[in-house]
N, C-alpha and C positions, 0 to 999 in steps of 0.2 A: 304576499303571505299565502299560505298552500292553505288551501281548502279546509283540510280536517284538522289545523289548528287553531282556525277562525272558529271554527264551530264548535271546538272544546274553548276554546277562552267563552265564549257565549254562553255555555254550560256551565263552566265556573263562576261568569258572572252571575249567574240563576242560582248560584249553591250557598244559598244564605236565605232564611225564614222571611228575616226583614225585606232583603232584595225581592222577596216574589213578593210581598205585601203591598214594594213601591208599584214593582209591573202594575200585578192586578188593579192599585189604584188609578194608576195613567191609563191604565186600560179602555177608560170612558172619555179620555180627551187630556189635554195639556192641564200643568197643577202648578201654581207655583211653592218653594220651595218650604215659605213658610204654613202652607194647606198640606203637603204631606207631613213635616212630623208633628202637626197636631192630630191630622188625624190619626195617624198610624201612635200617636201617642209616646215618641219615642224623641230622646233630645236632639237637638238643632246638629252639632258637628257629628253625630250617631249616621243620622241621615245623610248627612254629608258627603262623609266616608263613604256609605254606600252606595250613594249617586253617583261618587266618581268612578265605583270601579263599574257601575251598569253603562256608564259614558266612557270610560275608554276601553269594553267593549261591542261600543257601539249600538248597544242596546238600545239607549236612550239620545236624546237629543234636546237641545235648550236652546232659547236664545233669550236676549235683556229686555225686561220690560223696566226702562228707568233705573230705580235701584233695585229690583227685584227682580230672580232668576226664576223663570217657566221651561218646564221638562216636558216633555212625551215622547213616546214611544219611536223609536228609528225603525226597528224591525220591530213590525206589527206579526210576523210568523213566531215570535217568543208568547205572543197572547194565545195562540191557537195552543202550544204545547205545552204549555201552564191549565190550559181550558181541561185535552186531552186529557193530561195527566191527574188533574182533580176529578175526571172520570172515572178514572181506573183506582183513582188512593181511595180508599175508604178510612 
């Protein structure tokens, strides 16, 4: 895949409120699936949805614990430019 399309599909994975809500939340370490949308407050397939398009681009990352799915972070350079960017938004 060429370079500057990887990197716009990763930006489109970032172009959703919810989406930067899950980052920021894995931000601090792996979550499983039912601890983000309670926290983020928002329903079970809602989240879902969103986790897969952060996973298939790459974003995020999972594996099974049992019956229960744990995410964090693939590319940790998305937390620096979410970091950045909440520098510069007022």
């Amino acid at each position: 895949m060429e370079r500057e399309t990887k990197i716009a599909d990763i930006l489109k994975a970032l172009a959703h409120p919810t989406r930067v809500k899950i980052v920021k939340y894995l931000s601090d370490g792996e979550k499983c699936v039912k601890d983000i949308w309670q926290e983020l407050n928002v329903p079970q397939p809602t989240v879902s949805q969103h986790i897969n398009i952060l996973k298939n681009a790459g974003v995020i990352s999972f594996r099974k614990d049992g019956v229960k799915t744990c995410y964090r972070i693939e590319l940790p350079v998305v937390v620096k430019i979410l970091k950045l960017l909440e520098e510069e938004v007022k």
